[in-house]
N, CA, C and O atoms as a printed pandas DataFrame, in Angstrom:
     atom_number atom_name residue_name chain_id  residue_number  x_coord  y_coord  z_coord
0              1         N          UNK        A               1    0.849   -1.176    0.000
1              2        CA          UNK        A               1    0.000    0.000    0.000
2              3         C          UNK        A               1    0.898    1.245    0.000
3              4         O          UNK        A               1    1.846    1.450    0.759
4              5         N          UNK        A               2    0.461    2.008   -0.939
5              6        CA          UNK        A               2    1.605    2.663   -0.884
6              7         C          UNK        A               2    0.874    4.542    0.280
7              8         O          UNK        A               2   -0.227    4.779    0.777
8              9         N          UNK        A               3    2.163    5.372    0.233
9             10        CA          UNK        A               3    1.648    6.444    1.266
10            11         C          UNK        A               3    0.089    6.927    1.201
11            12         O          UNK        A               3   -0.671    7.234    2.120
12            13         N          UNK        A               4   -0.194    6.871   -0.717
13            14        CA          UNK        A               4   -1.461    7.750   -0.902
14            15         C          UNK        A               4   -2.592    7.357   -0.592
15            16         O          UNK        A               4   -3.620    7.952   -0.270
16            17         N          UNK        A               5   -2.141    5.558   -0.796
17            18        CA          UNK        A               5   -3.549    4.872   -0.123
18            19         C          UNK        A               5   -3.772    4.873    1.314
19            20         O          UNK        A               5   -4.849    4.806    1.906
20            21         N          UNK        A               6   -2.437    4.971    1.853
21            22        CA          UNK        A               6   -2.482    4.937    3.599
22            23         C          UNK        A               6   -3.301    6.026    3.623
23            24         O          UNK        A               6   -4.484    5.782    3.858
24            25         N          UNK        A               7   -2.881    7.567    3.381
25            26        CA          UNK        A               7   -3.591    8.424    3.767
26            27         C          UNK        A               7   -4.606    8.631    3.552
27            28         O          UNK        A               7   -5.332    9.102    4.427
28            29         N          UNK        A               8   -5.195    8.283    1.938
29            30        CA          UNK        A               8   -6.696    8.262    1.258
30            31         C          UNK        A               8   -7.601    7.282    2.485
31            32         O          UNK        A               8   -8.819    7.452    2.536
32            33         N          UNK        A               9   -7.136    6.572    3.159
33            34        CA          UNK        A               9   -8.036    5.349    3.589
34            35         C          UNK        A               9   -8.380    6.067    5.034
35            36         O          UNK        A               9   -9.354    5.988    5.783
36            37         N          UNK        A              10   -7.177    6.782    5.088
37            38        CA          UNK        A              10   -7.441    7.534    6.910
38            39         C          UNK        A              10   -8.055    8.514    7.092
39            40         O          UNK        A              10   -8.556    8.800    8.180
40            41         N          UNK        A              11   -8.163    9.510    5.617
41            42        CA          UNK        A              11   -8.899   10.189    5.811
42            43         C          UNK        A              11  -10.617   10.135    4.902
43            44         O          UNK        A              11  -11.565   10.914    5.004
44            45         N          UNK        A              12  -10.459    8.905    4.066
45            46        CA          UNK        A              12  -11.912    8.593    4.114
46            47         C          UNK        A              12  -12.889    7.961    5.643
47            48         O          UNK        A              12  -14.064    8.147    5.961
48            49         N          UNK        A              13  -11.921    7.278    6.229
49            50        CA          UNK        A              13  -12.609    6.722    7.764
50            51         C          UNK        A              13  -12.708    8.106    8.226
51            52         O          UNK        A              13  -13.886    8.464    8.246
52            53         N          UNK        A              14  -12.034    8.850    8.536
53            54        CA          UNK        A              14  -12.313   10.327    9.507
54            55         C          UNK        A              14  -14.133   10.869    8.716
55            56         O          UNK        A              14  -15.083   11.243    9.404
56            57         N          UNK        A              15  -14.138   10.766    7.448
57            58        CA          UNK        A              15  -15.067   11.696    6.647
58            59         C          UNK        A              15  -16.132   10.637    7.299
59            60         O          UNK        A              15  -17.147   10.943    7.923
60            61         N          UNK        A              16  -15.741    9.547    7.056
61            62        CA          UNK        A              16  -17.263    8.753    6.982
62            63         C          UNK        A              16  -17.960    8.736    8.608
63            64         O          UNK        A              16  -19.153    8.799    8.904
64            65         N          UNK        A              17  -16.579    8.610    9.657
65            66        CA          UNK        A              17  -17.325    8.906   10.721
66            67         C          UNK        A              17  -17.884    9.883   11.059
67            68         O          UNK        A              17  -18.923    9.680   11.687
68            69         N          UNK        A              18  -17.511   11.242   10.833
69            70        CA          UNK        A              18  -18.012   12.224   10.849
70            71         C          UNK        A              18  -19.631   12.233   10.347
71            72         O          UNK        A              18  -20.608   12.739   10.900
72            73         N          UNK        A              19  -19.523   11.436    9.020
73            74        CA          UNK        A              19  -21.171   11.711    8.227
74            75         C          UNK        A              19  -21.696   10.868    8.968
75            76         O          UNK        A              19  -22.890   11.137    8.836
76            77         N          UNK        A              20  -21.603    9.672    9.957
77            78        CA          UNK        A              20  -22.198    8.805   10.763
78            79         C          UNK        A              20  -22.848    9.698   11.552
79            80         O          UNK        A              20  -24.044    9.862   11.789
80            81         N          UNK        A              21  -21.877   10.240   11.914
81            82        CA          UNK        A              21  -22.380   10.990   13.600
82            83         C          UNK        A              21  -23.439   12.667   12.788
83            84         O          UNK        A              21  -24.408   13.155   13.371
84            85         N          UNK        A              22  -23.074   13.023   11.886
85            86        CA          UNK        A              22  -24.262   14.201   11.322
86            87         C          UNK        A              22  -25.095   13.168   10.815
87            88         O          UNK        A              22  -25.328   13.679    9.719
88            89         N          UNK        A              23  -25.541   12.394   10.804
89            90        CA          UNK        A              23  -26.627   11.785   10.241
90            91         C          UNK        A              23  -27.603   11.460   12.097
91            92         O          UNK        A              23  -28.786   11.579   12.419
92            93         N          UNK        A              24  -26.561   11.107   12.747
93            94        CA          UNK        A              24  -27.322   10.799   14.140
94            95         C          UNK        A              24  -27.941   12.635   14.649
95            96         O          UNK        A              24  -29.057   12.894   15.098
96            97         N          UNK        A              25  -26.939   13.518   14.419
97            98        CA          UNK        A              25  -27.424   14.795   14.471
98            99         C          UNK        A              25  -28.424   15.285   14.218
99           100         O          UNK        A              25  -29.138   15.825   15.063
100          101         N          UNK        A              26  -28.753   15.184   12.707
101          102        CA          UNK        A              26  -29.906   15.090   12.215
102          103         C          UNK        A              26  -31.301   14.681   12.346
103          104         O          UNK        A              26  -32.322   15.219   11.918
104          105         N          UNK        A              27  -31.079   13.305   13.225
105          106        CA          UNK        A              27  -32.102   12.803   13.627
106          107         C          UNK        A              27  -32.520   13.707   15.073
107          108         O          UNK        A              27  -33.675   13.557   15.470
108          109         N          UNK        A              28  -31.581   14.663   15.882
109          110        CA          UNK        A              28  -31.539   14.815   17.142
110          111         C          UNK        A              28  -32.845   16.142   16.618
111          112         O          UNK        A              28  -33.923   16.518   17.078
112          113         N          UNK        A              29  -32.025   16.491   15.481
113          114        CA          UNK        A              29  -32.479   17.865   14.921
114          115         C          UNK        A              29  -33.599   17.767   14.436
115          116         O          UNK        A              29  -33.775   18.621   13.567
116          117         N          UNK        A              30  -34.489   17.082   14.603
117          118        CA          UNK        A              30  -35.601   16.651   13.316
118          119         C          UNK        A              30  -36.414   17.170   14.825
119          120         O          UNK        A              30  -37.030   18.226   14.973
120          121         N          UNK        A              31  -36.221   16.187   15.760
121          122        CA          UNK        A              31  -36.986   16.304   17.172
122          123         C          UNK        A              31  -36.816   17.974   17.999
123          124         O          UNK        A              31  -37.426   18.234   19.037
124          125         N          UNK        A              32  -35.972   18.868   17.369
125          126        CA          UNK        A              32  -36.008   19.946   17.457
126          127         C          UNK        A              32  -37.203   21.067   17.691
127          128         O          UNK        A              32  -37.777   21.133   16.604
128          129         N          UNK        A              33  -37.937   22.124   18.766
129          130        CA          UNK        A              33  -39.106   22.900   18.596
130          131         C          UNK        A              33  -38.641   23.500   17.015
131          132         O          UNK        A              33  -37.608   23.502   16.345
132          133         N          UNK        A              34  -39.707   23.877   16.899
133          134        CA          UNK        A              34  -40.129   24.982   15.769
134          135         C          UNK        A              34  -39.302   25.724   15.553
135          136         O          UNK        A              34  -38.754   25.559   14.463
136          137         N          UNK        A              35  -38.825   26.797   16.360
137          138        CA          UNK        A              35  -38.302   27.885   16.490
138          139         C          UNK        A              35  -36.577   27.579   16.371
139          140         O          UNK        A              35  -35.646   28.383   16.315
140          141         N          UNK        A              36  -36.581   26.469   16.363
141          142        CA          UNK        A              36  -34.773   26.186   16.711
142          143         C          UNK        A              36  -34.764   25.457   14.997
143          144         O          UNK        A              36  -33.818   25.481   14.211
144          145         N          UNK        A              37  -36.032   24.890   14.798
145          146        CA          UNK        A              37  -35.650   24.249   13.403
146          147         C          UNK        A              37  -34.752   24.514   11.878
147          148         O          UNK        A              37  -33.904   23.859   11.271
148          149         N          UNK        A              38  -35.378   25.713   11.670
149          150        CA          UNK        A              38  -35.041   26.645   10.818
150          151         C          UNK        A              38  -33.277   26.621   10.768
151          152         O          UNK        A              38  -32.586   26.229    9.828
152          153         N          UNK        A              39  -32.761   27.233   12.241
153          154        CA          UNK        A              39  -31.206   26.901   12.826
154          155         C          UNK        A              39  -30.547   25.709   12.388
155          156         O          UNK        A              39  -29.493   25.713   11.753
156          157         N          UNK        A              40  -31.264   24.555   12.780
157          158        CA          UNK        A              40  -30.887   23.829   12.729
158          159         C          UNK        A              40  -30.552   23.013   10.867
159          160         O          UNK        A              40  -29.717   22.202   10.467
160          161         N          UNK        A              41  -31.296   23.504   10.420
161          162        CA          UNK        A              41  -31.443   23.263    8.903
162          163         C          UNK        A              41  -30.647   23.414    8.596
163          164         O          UNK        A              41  -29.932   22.547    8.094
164          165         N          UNK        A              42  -30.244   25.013    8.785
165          166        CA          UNK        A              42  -29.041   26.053    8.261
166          167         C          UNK        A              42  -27.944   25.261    8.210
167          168         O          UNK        A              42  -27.220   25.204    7.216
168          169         N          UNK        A              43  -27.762   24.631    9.227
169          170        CA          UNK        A              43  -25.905   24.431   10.065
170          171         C          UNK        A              43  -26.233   22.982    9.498
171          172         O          UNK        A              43  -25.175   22.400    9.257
172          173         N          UNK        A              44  -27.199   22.313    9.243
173          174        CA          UNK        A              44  -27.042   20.658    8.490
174          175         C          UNK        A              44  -26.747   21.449    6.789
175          176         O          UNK        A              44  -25.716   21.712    6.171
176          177         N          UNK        A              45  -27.390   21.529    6.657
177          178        CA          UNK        A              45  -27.203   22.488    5.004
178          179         C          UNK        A              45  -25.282   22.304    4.941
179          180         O          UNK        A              45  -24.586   21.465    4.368
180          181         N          UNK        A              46  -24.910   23.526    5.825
181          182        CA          UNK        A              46  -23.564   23.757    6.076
182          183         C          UNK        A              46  -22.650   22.460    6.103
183          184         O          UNK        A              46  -21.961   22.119    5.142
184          185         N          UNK        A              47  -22.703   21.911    7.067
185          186        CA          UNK        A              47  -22.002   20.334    6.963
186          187         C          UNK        A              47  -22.335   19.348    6.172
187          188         O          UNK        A              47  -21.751   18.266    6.217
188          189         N          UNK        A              48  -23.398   19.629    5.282
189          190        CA          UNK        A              48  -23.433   18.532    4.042
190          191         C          UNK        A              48  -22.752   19.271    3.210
191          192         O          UNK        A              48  -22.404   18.618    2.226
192          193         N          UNK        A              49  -22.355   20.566    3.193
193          194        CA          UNK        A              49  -21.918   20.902    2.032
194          195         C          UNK        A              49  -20.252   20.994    2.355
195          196         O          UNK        A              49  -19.507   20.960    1.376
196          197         N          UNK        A              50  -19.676   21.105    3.660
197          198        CA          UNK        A              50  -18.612   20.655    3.555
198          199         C          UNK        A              50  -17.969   19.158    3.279
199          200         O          UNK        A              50  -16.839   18.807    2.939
200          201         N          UNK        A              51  -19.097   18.477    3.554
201          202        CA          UNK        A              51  -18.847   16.982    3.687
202          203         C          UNK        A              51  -18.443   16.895    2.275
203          204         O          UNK        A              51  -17.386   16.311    2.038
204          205         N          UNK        A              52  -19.153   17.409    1.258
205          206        CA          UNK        A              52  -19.568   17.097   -0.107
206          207         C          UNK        A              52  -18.109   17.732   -0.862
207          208         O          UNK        A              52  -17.508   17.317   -1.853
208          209         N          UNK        A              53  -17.866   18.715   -0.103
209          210        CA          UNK        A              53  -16.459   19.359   -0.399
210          211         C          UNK        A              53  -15.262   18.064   -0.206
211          212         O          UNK        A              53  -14.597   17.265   -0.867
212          213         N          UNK        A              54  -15.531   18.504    1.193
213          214        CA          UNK        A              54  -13.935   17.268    1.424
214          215         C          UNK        A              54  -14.105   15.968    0.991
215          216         O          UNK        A              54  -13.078   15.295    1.070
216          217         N          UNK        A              55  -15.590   15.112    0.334
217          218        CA          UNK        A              55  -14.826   13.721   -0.393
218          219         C          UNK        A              55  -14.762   14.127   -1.638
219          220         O          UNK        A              55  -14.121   13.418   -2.414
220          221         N          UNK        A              56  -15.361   15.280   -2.114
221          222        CA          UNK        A              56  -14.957   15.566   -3.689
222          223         C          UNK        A              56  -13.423   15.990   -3.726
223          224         O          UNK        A              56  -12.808   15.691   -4.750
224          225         N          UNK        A              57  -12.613   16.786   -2.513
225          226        CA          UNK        A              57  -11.265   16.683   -2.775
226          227         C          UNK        A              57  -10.562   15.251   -2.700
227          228         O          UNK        A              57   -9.576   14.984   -3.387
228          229         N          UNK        A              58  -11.239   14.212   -1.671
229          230        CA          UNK        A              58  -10.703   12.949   -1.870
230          231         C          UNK        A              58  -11.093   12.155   -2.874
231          232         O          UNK        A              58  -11.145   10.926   -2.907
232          233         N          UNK        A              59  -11.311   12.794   -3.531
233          234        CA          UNK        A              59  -11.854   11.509   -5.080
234          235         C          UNK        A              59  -10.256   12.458   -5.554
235          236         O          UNK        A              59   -9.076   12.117   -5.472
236          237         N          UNK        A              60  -10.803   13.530   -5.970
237          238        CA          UNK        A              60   -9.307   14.512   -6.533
238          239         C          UNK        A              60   -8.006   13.545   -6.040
239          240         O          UNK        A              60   -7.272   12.726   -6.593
240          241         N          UNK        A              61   -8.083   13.862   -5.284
241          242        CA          UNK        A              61   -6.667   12.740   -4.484
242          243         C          UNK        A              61   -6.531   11.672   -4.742
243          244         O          UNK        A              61   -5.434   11.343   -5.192
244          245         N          UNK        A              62   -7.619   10.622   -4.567
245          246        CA          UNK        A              62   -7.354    9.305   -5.564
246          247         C          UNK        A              62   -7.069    9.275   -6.741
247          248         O          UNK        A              62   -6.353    8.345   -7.113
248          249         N          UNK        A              63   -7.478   10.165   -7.617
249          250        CA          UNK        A              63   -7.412    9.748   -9.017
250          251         C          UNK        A              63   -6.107   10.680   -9.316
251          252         O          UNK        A              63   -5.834   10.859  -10.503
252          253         N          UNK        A              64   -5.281   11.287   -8.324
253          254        CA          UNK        A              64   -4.057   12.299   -8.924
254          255         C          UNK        A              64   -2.815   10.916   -8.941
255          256         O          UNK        A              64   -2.778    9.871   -8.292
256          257         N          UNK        A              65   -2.066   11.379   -9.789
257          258        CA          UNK        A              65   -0.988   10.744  -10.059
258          259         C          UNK        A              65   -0.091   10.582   -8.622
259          260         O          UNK        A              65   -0.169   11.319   -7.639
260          261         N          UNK        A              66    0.938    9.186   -8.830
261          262        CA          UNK        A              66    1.370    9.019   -7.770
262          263         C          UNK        A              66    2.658   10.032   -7.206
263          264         O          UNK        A              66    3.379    9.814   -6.233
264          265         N          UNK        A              67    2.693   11.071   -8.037
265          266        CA          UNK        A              67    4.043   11.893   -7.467
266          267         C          UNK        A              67    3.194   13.295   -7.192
267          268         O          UNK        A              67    3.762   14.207   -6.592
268          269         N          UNK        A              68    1.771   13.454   -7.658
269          270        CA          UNK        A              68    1.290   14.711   -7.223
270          271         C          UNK        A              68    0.622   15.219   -6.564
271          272         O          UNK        A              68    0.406   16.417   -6.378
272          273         N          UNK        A              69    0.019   13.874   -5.922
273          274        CA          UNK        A              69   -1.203   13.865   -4.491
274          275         C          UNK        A              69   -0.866   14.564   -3.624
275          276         O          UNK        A              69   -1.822   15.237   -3.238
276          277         N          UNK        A              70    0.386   14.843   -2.887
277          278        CA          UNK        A              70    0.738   15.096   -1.945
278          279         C          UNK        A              70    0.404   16.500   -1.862
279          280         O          UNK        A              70   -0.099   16.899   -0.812
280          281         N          UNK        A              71    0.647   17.457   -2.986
281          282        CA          UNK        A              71    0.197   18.634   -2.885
282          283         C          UNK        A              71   -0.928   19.455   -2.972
283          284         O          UNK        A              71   -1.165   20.627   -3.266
284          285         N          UNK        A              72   -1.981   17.764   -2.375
285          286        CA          UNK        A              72   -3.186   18.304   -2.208
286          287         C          UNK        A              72   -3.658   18.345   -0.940
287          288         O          UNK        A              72   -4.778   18.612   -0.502
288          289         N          UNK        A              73   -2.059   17.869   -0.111
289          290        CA          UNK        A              73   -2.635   17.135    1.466
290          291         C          UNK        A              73   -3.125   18.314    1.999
291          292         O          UNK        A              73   -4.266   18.098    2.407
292          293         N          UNK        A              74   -2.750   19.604    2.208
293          294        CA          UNK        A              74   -2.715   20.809    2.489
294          295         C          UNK        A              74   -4.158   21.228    2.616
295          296         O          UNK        A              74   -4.784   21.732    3.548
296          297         N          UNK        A              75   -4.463   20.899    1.513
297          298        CA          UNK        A              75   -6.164   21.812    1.243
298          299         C          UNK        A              75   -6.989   20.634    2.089
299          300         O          UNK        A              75   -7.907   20.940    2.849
300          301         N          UNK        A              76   -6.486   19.002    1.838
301          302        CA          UNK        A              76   -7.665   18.455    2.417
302          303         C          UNK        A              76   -7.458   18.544    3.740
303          304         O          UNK        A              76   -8.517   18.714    4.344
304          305         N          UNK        A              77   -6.459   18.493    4.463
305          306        CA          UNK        A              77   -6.355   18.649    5.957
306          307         C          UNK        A              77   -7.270   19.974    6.394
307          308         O          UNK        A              77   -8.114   19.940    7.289
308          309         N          UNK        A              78   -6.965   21.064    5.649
309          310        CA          UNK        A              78   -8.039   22.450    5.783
310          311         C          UNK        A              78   -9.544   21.925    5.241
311          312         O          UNK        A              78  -10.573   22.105    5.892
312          313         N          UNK        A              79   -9.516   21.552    4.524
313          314        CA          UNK        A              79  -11.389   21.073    4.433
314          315         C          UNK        A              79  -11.715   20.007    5.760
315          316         O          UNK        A              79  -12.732   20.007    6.454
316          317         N          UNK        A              80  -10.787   19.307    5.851
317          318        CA          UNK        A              80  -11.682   18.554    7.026
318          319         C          UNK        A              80  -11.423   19.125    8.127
319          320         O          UNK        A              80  -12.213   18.853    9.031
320          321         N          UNK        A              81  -10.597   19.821    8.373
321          322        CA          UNK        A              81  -10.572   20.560    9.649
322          323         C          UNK        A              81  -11.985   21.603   10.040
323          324         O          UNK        A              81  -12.771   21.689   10.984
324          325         N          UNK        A              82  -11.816   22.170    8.979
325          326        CA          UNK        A              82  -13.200   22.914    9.343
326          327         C          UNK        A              82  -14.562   22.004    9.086
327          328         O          UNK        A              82  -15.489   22.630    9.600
328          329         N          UNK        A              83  -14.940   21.050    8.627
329          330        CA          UNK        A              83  -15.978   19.976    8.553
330          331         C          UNK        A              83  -15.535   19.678   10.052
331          332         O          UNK        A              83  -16.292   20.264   10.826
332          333         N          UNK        A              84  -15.019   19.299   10.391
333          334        CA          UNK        A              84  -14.713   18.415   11.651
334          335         C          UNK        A              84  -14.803   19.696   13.090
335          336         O          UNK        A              84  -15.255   19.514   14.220
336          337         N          UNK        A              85  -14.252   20.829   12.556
337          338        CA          UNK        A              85  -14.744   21.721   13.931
338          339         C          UNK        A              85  -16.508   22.339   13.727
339          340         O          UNK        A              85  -17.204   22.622   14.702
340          341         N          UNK        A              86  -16.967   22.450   12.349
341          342        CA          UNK        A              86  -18.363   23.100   12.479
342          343         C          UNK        A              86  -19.267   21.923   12.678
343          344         O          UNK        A              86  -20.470   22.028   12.918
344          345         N          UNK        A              87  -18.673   20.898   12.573
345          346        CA          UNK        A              87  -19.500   19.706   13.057
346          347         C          UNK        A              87  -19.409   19.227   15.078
347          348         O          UNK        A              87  -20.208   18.639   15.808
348          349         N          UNK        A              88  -18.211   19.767   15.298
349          350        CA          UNK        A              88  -17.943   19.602   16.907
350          351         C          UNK        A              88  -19.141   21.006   17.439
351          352         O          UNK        A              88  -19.964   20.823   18.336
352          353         N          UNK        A              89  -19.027   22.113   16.814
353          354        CA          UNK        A              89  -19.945   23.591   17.251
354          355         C          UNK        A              89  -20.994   22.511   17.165
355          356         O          UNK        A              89  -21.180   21.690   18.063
356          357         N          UNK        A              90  -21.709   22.560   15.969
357          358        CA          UNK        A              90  -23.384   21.740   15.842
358          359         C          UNK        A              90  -23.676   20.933   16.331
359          360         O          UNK        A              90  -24.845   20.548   16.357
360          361         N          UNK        A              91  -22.635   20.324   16.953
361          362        CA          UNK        A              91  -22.674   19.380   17.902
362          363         C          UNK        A              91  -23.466   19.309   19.428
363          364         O          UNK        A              91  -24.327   18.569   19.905
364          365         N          UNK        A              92  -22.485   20.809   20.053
365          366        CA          UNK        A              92  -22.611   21.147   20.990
366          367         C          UNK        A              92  -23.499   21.800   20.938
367          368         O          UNK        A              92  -23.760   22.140   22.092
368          369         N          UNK        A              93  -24.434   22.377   20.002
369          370        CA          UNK        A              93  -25.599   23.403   20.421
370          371         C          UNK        A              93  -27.105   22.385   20.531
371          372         O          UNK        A              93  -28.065   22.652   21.253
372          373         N          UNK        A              94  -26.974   21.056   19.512
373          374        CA          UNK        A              94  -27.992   20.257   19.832
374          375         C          UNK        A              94  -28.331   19.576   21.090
375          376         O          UNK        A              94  -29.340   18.873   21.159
């Protein structure tokens, strides 16, 4: 296995747990009053659309050649970082 798959594989498990646990969110959020719903939409909206970001950079990453992936580690570590902290916030407000 070489580095790109090590890393492609570690950071598809990080993505997918993440969408595990916003999918359990979601359900928390559904049971949400009225008045918080709307909120709550917003900030799922938000983390599907980062989600949708960071595996569309990991498809990018799989399919880049084996000497040029690396200079994508940069951006995906910054996409999941922020997926992974606006998902810890939405977390904490449900």
């Amino acid at each position: 296995m070489t580095k790109q798959d090590v890393y492609i594989a570690k950071m598809k498990a990080q993505l997918d747990e993440l969408n595990v646990h916003l999918r359990e969110l979601e359900a928390k959020a559904q049971d949400a009053q009225d008045s918080a719903q709307a909120t709550y939409q917003e900030q799922m909206a938000r983390l599907r659309e980062q989600s949708k970001l960071a595996s569309a950079k990991l498809d990018e990453m799989s399919a880049a050649a084996e000497g040029s992936w690396h200079k994508m580690v940069a951006e995906m570590e910054k996409l999941q970082a922020a997926f992974t902290k606006s998902f810890h916030y939405f977390k904490s407000q449900v």
